[in-house]
One Martini backbone bead per residue (centre of mass of N, CA, C, O) as a GRO file, in nm:
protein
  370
    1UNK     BB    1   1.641   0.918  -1.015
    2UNK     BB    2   1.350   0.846  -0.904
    3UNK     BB    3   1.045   1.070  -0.858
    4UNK     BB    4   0.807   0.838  -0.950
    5UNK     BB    5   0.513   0.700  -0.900
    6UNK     BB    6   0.252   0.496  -1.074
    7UNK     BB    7   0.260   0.227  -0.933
    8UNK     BB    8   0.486  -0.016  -0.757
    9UNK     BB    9   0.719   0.156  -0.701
   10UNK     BB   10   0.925   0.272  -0.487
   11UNK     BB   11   0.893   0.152  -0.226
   12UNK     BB   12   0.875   0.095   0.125
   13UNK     BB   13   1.057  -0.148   0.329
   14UNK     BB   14   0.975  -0.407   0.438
   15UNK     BB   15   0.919  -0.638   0.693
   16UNK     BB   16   1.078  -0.871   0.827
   17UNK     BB   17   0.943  -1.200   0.804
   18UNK     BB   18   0.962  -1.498   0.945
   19UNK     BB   19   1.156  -1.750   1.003
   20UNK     BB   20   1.300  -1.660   0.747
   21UNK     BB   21   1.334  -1.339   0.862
   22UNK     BB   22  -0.788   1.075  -1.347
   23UNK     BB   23  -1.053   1.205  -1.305
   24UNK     BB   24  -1.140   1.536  -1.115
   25UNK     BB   25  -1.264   1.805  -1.301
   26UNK     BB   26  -1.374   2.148  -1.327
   27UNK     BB   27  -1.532   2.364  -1.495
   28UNK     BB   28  -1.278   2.648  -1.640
   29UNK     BB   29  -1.308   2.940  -1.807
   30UNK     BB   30  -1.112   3.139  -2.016
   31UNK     BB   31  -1.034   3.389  -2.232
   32UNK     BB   32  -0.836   3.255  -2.359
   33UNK     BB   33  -0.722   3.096  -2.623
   34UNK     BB   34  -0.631   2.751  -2.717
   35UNK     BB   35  -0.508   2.558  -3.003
   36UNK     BB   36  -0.305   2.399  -3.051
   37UNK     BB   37  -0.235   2.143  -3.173
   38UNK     BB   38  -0.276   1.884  -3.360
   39UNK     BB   39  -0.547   1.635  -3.417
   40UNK     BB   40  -0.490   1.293  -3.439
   41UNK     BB   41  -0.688   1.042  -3.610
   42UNK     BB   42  -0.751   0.733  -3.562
   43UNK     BB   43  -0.869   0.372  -3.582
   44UNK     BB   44  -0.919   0.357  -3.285
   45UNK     BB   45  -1.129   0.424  -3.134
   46UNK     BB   46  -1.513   0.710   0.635
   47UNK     BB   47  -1.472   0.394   0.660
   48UNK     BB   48  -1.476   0.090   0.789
   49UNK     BB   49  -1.293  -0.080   0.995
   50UNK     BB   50  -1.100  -0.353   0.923
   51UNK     BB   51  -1.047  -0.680   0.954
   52UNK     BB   52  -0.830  -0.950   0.979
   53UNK     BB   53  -0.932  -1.128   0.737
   54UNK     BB   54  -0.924  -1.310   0.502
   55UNK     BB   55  -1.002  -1.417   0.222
   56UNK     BB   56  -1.226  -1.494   0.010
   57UNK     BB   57  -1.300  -1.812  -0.085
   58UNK     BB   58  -1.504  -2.103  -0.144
   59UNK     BB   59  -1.316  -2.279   0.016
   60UNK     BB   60  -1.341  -2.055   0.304
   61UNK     BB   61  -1.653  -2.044   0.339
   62UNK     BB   62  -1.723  -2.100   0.676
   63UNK     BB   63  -1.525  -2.096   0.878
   64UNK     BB   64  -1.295  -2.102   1.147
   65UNK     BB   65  -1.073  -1.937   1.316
   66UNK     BB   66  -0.889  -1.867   1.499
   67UNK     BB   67  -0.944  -1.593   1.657
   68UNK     BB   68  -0.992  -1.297   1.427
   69UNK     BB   69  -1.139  -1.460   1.170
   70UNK     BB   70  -1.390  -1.520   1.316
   71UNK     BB   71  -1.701  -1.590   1.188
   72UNK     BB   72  -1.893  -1.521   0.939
   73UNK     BB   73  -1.949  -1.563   0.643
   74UNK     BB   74  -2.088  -1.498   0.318
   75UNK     BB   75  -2.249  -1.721   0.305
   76UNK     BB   76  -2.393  -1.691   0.583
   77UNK     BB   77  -2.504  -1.385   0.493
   78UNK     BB   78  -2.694  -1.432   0.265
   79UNK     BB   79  -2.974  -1.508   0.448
   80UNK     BB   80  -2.998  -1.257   0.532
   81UNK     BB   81  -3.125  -0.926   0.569
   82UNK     BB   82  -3.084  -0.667   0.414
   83UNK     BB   83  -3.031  -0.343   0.428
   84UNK     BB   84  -3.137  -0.048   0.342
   85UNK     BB   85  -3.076   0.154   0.089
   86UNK     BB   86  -2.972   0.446   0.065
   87UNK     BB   87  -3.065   0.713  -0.044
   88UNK     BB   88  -3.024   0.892  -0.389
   89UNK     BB   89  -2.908   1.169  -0.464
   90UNK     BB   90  -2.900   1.397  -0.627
   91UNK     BB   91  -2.849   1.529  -0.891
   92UNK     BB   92  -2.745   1.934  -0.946
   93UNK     BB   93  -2.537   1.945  -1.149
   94UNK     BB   94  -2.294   1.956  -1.407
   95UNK     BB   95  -2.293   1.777  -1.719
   96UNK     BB   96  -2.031   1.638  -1.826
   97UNK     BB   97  -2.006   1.511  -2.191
   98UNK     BB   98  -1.722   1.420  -2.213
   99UNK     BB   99  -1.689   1.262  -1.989
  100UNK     BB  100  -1.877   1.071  -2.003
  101UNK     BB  101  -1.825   0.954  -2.243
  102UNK     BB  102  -1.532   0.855  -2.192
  103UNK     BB  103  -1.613   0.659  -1.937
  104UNK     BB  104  -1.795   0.518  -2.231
  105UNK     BB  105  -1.528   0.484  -2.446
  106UNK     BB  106  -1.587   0.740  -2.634
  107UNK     BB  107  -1.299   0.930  -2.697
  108UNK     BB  108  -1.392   1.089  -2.974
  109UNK     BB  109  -1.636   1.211  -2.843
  110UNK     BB  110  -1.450   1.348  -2.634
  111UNK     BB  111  -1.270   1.497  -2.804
  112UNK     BB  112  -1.458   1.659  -2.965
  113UNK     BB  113  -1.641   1.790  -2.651
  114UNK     BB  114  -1.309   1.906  -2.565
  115UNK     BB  115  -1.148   2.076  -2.721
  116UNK     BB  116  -1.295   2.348  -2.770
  117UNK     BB  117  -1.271   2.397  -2.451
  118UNK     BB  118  -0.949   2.384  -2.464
  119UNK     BB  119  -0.925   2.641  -2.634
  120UNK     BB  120  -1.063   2.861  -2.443
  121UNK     BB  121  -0.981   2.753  -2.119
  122UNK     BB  122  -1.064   2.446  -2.019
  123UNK     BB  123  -0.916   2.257  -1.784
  124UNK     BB  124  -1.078   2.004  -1.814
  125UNK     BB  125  -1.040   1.981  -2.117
  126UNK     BB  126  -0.734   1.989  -2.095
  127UNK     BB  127  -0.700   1.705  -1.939
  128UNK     BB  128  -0.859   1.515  -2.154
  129UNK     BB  129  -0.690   1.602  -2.411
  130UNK     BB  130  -0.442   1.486  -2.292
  131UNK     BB  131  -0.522   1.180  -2.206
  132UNK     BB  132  -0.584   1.091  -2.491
  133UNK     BB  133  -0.286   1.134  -2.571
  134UNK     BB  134  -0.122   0.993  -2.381
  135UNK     BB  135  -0.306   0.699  -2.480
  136UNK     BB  136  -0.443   0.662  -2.744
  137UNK     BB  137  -0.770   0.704  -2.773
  138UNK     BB  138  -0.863   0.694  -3.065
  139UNK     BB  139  -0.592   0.852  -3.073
  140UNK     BB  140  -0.285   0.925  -3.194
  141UNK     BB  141  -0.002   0.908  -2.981
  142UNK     BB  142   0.103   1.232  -2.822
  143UNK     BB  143   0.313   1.349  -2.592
  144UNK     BB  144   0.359   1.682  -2.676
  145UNK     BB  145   0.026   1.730  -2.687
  146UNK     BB  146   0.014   1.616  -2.370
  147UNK     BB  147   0.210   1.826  -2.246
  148UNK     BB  148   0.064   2.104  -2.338
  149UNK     BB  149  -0.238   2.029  -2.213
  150UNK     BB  150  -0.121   2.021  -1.951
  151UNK     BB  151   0.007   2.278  -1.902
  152UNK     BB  152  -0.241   2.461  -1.914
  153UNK     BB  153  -0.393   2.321  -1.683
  154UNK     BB  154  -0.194   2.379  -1.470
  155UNK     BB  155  -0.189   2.674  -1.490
  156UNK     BB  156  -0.496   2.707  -1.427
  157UNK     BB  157  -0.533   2.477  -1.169
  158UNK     BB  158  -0.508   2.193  -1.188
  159UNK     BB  159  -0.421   1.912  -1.015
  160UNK     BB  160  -0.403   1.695  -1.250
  161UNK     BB  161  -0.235   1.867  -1.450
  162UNK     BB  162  -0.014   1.913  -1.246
  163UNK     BB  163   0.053   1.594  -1.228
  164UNK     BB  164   0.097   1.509  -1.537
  165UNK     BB  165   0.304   1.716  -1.573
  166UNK     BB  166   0.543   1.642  -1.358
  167UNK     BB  167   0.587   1.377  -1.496
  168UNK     BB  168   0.690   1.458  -1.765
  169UNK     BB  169   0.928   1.627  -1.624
  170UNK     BB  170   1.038   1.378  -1.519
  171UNK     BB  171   1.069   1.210  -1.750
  172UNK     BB  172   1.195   1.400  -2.013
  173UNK     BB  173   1.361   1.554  -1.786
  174UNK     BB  174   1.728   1.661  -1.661
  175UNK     BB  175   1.664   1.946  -1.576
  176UNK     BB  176   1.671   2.137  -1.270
  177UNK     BB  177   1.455   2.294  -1.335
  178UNK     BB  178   1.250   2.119  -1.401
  179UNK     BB  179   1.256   1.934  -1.103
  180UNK     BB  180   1.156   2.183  -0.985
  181UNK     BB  181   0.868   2.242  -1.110
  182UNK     BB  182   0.790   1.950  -1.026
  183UNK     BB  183   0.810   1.994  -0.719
  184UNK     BB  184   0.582   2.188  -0.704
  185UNK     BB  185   0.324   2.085  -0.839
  186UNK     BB  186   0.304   1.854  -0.693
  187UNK     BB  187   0.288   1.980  -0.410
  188UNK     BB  188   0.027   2.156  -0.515
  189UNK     BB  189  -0.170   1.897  -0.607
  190UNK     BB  190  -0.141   1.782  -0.296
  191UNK     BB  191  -0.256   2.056  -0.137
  192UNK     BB  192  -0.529   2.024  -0.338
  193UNK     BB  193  -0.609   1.668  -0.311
  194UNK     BB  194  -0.428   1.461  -0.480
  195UNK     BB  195  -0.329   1.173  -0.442
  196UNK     BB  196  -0.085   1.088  -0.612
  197UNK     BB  197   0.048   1.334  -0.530
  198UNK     BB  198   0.069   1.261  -0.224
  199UNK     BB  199   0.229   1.052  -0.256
  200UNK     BB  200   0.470   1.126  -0.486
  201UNK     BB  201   0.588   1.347  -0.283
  202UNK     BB  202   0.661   1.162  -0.068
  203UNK     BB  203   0.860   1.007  -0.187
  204UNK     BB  204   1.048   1.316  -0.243
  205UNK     BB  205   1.090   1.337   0.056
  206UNK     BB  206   1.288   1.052   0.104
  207UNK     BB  207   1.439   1.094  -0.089
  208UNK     BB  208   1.562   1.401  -0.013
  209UNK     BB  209   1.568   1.217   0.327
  210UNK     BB  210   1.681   1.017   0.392
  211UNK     BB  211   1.501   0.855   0.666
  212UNK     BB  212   1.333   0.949   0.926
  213UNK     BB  213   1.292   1.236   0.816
  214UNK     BB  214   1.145   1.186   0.570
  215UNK     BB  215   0.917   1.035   0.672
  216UNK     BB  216   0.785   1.258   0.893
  217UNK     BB  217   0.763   1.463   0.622
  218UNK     BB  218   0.543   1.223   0.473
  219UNK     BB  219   0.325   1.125   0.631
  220UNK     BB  220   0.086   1.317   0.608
  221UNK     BB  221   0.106   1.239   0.232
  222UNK     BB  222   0.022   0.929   0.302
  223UNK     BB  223  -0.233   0.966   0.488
  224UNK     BB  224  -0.410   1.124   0.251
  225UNK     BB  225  -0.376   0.921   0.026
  226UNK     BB  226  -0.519   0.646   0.169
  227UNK     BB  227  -0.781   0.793   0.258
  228UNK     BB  228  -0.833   0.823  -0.076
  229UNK     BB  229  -0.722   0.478  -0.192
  230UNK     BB  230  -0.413   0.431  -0.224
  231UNK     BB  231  -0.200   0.148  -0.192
  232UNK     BB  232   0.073   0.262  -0.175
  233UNK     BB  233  -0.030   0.461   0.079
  234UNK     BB  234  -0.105   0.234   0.282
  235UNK     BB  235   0.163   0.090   0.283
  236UNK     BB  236   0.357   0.284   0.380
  237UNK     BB  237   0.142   0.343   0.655
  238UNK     BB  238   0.229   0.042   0.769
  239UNK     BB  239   0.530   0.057   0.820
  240UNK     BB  240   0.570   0.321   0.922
  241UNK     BB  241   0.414   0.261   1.176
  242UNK     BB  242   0.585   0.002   1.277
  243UNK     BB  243   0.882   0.185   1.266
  244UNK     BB  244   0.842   0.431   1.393
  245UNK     BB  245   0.896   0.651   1.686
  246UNK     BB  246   0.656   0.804   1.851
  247UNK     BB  247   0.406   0.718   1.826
  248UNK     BB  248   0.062   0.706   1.823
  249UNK     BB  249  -0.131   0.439   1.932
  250UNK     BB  250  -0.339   0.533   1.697
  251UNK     BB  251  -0.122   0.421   1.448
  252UNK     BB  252  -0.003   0.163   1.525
  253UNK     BB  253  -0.259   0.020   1.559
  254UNK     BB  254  -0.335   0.050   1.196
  255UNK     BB  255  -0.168  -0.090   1.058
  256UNK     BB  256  -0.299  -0.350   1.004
  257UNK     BB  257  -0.501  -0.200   0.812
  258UNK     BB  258  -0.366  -0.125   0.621
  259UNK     BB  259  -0.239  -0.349   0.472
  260UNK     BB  260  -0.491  -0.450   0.426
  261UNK     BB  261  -0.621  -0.264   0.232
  262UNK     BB  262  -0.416  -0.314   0.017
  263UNK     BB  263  -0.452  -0.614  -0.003
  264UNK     BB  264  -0.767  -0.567  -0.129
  265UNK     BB  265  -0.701  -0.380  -0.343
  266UNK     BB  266  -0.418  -0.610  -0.513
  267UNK     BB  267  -0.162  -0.574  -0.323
  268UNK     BB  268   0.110  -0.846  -0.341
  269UNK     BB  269   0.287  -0.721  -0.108
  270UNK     BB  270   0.055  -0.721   0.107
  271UNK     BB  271  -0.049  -0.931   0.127
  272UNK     BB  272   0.231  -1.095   0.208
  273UNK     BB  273   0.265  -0.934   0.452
  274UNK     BB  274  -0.001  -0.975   0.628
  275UNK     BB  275   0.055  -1.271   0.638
  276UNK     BB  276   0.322  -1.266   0.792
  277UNK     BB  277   0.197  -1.140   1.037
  278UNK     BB  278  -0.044  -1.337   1.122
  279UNK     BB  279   0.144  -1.526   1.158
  280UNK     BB  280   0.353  -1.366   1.395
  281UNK     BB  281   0.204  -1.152   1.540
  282UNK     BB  282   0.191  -0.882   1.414
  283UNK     BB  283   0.012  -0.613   1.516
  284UNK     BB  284  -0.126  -0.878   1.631
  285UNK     BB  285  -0.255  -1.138   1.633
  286UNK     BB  286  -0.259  -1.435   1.568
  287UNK     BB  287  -0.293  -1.616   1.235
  288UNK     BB  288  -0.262  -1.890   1.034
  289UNK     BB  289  -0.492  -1.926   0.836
  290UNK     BB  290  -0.554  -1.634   0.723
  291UNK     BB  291  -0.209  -1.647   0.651
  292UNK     BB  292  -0.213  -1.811   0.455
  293UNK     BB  293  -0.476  -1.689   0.267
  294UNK     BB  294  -0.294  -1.451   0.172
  295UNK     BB  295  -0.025  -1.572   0.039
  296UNK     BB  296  -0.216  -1.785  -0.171
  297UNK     BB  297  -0.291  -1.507  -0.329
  298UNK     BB  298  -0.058  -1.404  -0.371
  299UNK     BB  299   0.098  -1.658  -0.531
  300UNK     BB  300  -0.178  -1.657  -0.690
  301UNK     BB  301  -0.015  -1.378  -0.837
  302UNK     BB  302   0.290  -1.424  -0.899
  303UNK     BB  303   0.452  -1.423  -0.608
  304UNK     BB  304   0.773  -1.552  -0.524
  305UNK     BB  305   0.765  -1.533  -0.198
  306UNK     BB  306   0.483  -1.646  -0.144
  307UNK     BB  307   0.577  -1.917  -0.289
  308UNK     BB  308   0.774  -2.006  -0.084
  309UNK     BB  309   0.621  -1.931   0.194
  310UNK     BB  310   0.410  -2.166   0.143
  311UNK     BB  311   0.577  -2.421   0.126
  312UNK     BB  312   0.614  -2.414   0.412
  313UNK     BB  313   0.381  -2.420   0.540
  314UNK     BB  314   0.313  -2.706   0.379
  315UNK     BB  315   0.524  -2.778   0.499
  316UNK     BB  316   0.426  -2.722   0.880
  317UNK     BB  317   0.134  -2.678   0.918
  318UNK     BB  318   0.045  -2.337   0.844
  319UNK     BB  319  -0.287  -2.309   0.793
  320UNK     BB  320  -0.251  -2.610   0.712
  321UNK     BB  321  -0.194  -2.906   0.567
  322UNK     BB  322  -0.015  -3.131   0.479
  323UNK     BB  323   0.220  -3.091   0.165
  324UNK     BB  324   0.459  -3.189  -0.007
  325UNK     BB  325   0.366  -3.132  -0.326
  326UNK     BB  326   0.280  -2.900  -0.301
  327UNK     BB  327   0.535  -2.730  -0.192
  328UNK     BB  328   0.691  -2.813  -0.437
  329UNK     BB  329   0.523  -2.630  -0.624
  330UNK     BB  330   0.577  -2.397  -0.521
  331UNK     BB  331   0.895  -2.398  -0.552
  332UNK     BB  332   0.908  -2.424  -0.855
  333UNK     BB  333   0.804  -2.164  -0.895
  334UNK     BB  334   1.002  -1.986  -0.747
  335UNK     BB  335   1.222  -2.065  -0.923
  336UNK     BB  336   1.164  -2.010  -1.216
  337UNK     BB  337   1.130  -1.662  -1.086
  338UNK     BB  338   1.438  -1.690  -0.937
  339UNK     BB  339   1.437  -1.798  -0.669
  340UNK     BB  340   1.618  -1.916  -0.392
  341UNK     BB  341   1.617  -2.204  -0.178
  342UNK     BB  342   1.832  -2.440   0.029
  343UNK     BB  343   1.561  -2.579   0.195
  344UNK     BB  344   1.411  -2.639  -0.006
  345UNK     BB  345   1.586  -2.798  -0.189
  346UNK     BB  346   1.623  -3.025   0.040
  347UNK     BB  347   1.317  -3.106   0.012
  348UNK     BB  348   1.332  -3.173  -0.280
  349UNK     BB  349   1.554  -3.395  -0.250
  350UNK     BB  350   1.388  -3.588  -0.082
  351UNK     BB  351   1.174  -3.673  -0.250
  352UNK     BB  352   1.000  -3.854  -0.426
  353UNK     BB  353   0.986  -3.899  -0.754
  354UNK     BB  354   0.709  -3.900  -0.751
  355UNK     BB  355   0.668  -3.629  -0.627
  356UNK     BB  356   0.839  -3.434  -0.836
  357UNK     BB  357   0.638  -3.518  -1.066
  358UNK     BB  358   0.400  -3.401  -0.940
  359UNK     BB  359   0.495  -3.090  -0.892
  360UNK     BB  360   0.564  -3.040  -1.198
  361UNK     BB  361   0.284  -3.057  -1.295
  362UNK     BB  362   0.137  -2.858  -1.116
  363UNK     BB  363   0.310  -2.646  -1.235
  364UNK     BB  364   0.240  -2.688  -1.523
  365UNK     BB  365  -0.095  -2.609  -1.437
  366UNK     BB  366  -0.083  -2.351  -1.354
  367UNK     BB  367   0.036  -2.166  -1.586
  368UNK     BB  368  -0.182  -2.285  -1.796
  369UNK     BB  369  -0.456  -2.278  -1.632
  370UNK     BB  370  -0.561  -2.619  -1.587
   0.00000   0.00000   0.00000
């Protein structure tokens, strides 16, 4: 059983719709030192809640659609006069030049002047020559160097390497020991406010309690995790709030909020599921264009299903006009990437020879990006 996302896997199960169906961490000195592996060097160097409306793109900048998504558009307001930038407050705390150098990809200057202090006992410094460490960064990938130097960190009470340490004994090791472990680290650096680790964890407790006891147990640490930014956890808080009963309208309402958010920051199944909400009239009013253009977003992102959903979309003129070539393209992605759907396939085997000419070339400029 998988017990940890990194990524965008494990999701909670979107619902079906349509008509066919890091680091921020403190430096912390201690007194003993720890000299730890030798490090080998390579030769390589609250916002305000956003409101359902398509994605900008050139094309339809300037539109105004039916319902909710109507109103000016990106480059309507660019004539307008914006508003003064906030005062930018000083900094006045200790500028870490370690993770500076890091950040401005400078890794071997950055393990240069980290390691002695993860030497030292800087759990900051212990976390930053992990990570340089567990991706090969500037030096040759040692994850065993970066196991224990995550573990140092973790003992000393870091979050970050808490959450990177408790991954690798996910990963590493399938000892019941390590994973009760690992699933307590979790639990301490999401409730000391690690994102990652809070969504992560969440995970934790649904696998460990599949249905509705386990997403209740989680969703706390869902929504500190979204309201910090994470899409997977925004996602995760879609379903959940549209799904769940007895939750309060103050949360039902938020579904597609969140959402959007997860949509907006480049979740492909958020995208997807979005188009399908907007055409359904899920969890808010129908719009048609919208939804369509969160589809062709997901679609032209390489999501094969809503390469299907959109051809679907051109063949009944739904949020834009008949396209039957269009339509024939997107199914043509959708099956070479093995989605099979026998209504497009009568669709499409129902089209003129020259139509299916034009829609398989469509489709070969479309991969090959010409």
């Amino acid at each position: 059983m998988i017990r940890v996302v990194l990524s965008q896997a494990c999701r909670i199960v979107p619902v079906a719709l349509l008509a066919t169906g890091v680091f921020a961490c403190a430096p912390a000195f201690a007194q003993v030192a720890k000299k730890g592996p030798a490090v080998t060097a390579g030769d390589n160097g609250k916002e305000d809640r956003p409101t359902a409306a398509e994605p900008a793109t050139p094309a339809d900048e300037g539109k105004q659609a039916d319902g909710p998504s109507g109103g000016l558009g990106v480059l309507d307001r660019m004539g307008a006069e914006l508003p003064e930038l906030p005062a930018e407050k000083p900094f006045t705390g200790k500028v870490d030049e370690a993770y500076g150098a890091f950040q401005r990809g400078r890794y071997l200057t950055a393990m240069e002047l980290a390691l002695p202090r993860a030497q030292l006992g800087d759990r900051a410094a212990q976390t930053l020559v992990a990570e340089i460490l567990d991706r090969g960064l500037g030096v040759k990938r040692n994850r065993d160097q970066a196991m224990f130097w995550y573990e140092q960190a973790a003992n000393g009470g870091d979050p970050t390497g808490m959450f990177k340490y408790a991954v690798l004994l996910m990963e590493r090791s399938r000892s019941k020991d390590d994973r009760k472990k690992a699933d307590e680290l979790m639990k301490k650096a999401a409730d000391l406010g690690n994102p990652s680790a809070q969504f992560n964890y969440a995970q934790v407790l649904v696998a460990d309690s599949p249905g509705e006891k386990g997403l209740r147990e989680a969703l706390p640490y869902y929504e500190k995790s979204a309201e910090q930014g994470i899409a997977d956890a925004q996602y995760a808080l879609s379903q959940i709030y549209i799904s769940l009963k007895d939750l309060p309208d103050e949360k039902k309402n938020r579904a597609r909020e969140w959402l959007l958010r997860a949509a907006r920051a480049g979740y492909d199944t958020a995208q997807l599921d979005l188009g399908m909400w907007l055409v359904n009239g899920t969890a808010g009013e129908r719009d048609y264009e919208a939804g369509f253009n969160w589809l062709k977003r997901a679609a032209e992102g390489g999501n094969a299903v809503a390469q299907s959903k959109l051809a679907q979309l051109y063949i009944h003129a739904i949020g834009t006009k008949s396209d039957p070539v269009e339509a024939a393209k997107w199914f043509v992605l959708a099956r070479r990437a093995g989605l099979s759907d026998p209504s497009l396939e009568d669709f499409y085997l129902g089209l003129e020879e020259s139509q299916q000419k034009a829609a398989i070339t469509a489709a070969n400029k479309f991969r090959t990006g010409s």
